[in-house]
MARZADO-597531 format. One record per residue (C-alpha): residue number from 1; residue in one letter; x, y, z. Coordinates in steps of 0.5 Angstrom, whole numbers, plus 2048, in hexadecimal, padded with zeros to 3 digits. Example, Ala and Ser with C-alpha at 12.3 -4.5 7.8 and 13.67 -1.06 7.14 Angstrom:
BEGIN
+-----+------+-----+-----+-----+
| seq | type |  px |  py |  pz |
+-----+------+-----+-----+-----+
|   1 |    A | 819 | 7F7 | 810 |
|   2 |    S | 81B | 7FE | 80E |
+-----+------+-----+-----+-----+
//
This chain:
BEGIN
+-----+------+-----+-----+-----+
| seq | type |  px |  py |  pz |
+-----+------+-----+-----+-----+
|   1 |    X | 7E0 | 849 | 81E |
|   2 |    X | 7E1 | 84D | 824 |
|   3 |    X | 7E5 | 854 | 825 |
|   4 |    X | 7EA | 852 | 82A |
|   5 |    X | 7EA | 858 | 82E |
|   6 |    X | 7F3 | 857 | 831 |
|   7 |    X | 7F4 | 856 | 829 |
|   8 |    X | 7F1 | 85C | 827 |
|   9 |    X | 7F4 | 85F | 82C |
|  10 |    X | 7FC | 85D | 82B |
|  11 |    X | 7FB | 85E | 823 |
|  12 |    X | 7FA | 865 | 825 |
|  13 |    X | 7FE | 866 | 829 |
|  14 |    X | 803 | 863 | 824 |
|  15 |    X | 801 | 867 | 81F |
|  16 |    X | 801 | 86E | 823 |
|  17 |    X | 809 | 86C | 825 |
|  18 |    X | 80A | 86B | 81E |
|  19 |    X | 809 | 871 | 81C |
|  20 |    X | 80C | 875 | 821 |
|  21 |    X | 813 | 872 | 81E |
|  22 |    X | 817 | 875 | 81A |
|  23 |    X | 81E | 873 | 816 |
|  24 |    X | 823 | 878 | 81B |
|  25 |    X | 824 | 87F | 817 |
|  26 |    X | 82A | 880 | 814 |
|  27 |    X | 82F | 886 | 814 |
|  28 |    X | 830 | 887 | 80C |
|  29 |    X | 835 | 88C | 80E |
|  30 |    X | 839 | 889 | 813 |
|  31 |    X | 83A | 883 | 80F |
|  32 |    X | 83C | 888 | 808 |
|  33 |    X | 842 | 88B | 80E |
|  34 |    X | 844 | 884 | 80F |
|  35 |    X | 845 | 882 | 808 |
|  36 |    X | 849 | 889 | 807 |
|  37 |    X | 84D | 888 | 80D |
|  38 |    X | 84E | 881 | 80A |
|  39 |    X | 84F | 885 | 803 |
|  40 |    X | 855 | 88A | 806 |
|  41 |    X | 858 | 884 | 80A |
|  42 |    X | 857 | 87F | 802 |
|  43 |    X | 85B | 885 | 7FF |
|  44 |    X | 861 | 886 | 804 |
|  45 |    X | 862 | 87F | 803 |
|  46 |    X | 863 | 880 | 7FC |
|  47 |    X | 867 | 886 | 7FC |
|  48 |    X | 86D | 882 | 801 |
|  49 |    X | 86B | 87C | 7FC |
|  50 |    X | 869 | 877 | 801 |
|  51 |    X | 866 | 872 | 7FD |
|  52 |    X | 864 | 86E | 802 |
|  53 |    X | 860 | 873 | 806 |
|  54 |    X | 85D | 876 | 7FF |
|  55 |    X | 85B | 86F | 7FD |
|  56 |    X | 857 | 86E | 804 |
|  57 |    X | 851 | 874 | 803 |
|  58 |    X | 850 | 86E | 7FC |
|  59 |    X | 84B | 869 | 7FE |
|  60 |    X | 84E | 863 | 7FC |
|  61 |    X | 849 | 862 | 7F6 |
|  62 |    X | 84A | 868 | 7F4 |
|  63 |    X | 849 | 86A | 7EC |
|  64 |    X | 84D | 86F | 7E9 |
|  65 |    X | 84C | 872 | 7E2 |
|  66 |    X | 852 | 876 | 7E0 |
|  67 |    X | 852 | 87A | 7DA |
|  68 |    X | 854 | 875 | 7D4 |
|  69 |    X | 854 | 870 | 7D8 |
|  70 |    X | 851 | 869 | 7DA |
|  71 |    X | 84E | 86A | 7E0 |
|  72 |    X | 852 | 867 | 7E6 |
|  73 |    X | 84D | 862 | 7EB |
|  74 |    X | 851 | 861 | 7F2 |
|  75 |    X | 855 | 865 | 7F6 |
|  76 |    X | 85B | 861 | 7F5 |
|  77 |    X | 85B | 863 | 7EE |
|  78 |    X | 85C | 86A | 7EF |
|  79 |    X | 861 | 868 | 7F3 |
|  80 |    X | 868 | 868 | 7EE |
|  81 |    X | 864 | 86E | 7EA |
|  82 |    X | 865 | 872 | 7F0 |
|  83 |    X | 86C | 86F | 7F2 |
|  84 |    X | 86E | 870 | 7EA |
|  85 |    X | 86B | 876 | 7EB |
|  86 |    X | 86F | 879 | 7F1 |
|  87 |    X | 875 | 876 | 7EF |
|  88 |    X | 877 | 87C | 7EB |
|  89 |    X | 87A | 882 | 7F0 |
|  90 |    X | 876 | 887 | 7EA |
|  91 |    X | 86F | 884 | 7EB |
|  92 |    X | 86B | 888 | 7F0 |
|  93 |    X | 863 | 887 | 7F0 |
|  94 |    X | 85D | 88B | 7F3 |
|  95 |    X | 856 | 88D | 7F3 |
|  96 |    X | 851 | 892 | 7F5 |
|  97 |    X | 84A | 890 | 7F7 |
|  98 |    X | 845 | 894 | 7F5 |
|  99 |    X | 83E | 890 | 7F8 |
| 100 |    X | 83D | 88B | 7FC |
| 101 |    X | 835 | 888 | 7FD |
| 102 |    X | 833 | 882 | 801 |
| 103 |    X | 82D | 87F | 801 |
| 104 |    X | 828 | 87F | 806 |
| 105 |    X | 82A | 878 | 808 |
| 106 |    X | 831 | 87A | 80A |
| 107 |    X | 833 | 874 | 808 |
| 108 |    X | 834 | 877 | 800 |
| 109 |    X | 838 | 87D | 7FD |
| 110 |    X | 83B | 87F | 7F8 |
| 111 |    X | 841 | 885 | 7F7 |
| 112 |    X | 842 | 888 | 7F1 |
| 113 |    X | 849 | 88D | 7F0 |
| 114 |    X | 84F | 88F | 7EB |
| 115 |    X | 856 | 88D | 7EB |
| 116 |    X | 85C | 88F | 7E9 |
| 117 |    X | 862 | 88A | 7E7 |
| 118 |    X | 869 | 88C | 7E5 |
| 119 |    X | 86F | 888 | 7E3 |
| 120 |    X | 873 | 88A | 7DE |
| 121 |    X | 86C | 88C | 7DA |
| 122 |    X | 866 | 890 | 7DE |
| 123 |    X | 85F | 88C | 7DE |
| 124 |    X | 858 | 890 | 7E1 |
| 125 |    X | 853 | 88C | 7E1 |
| 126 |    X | 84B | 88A | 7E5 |
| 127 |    X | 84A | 885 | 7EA |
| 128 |    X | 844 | 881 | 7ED |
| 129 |    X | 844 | 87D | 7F2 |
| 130 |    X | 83F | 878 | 7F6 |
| 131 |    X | 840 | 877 | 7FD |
| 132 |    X | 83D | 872 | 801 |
| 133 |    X | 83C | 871 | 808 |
| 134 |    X | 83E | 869 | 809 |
| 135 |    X | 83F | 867 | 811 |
| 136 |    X | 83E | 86E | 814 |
| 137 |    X | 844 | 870 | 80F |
| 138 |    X | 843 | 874 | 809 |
| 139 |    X | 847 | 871 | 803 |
| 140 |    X | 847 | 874 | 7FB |
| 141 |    X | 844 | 86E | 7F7 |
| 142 |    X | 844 | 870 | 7F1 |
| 143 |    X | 848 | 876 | 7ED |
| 144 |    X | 848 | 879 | 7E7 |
| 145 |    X | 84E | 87E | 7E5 |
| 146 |    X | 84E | 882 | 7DD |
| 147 |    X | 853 | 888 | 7DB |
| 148 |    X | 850 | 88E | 7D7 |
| 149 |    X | 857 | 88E | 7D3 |
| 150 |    X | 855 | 88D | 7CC |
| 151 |    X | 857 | 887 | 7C8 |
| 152 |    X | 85E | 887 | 7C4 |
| 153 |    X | 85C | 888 | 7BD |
| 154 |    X | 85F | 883 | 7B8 |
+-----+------+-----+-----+-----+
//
């Protein structure tokens, strides 16, 4: 068998090519500020309680697991518990978020914070939450609520 010298030629060429590409940097911390600007903008639409703009940070295969709770699958579950939810003038709802990490992908990142509840009785809690960036836009896909008051004894 004989060495082809214009095949020798073209793999290295291709080889050499090949290792001077590389997957394009991602800026981790512009993409953490994009989630918490989504993040302010996710809060205010609970806090005029506009159920539709609140839905729309949710993936619509979102998993929601709420504390004593099943976990809810789809956006549209969640749908008549936030306009239940809201449907009560003494209901207000936020949340303070204390880290958000993203992965060096940029295309997973998770957001983890407190949350104060107040109805006609007052619940505090912890939250995590995955976001995901599905065609171009970041979307929570799977959340995950619990309150740090204790049980009712009985």
């Amino acid at each position: 068998m004989q060495n082809n010298p214009l095949l020798i030629v073209c793999a290295g060429t291709m080889m050499a090519v090949s290792g001077c590409t590389s997957p394009p940097m991602i800026d981790v911390n512009a993409e953490a500020e994009a989630i918490r600007e989504l993040d302010r903008e996710w809060q205010a639409a609970a806090e005029a309680k506009d159920v539709d703009a609140l839905l729309s940070y949710y993936a619509p295969d979102v998993v929601k697991m709420a504390a004593n709770a099943p976990a809810e699958v789809g956006r549209e579950s969640l749908r008549e518990d936030y306009e239940t939810l809201f449907s009560d003038p003494s209901v207000s709802y936020g949340w303070t978020t204390d880290v958000i990490e993203v992965a060096a992908s940029g295309d997973m990142a998770y957001v983890r914070g407190t949350y104060e509840f107040t109805s006609p009785f007052v619940d505090v809690g912890k939250y995590l939450s995955i976001w995901k960036k599905i065609d171009g836009e970041w979307k929570v896909v799977a959340e995950c609520v619990n309150s740090d008051m204790p049980l009712p004894e009985g």
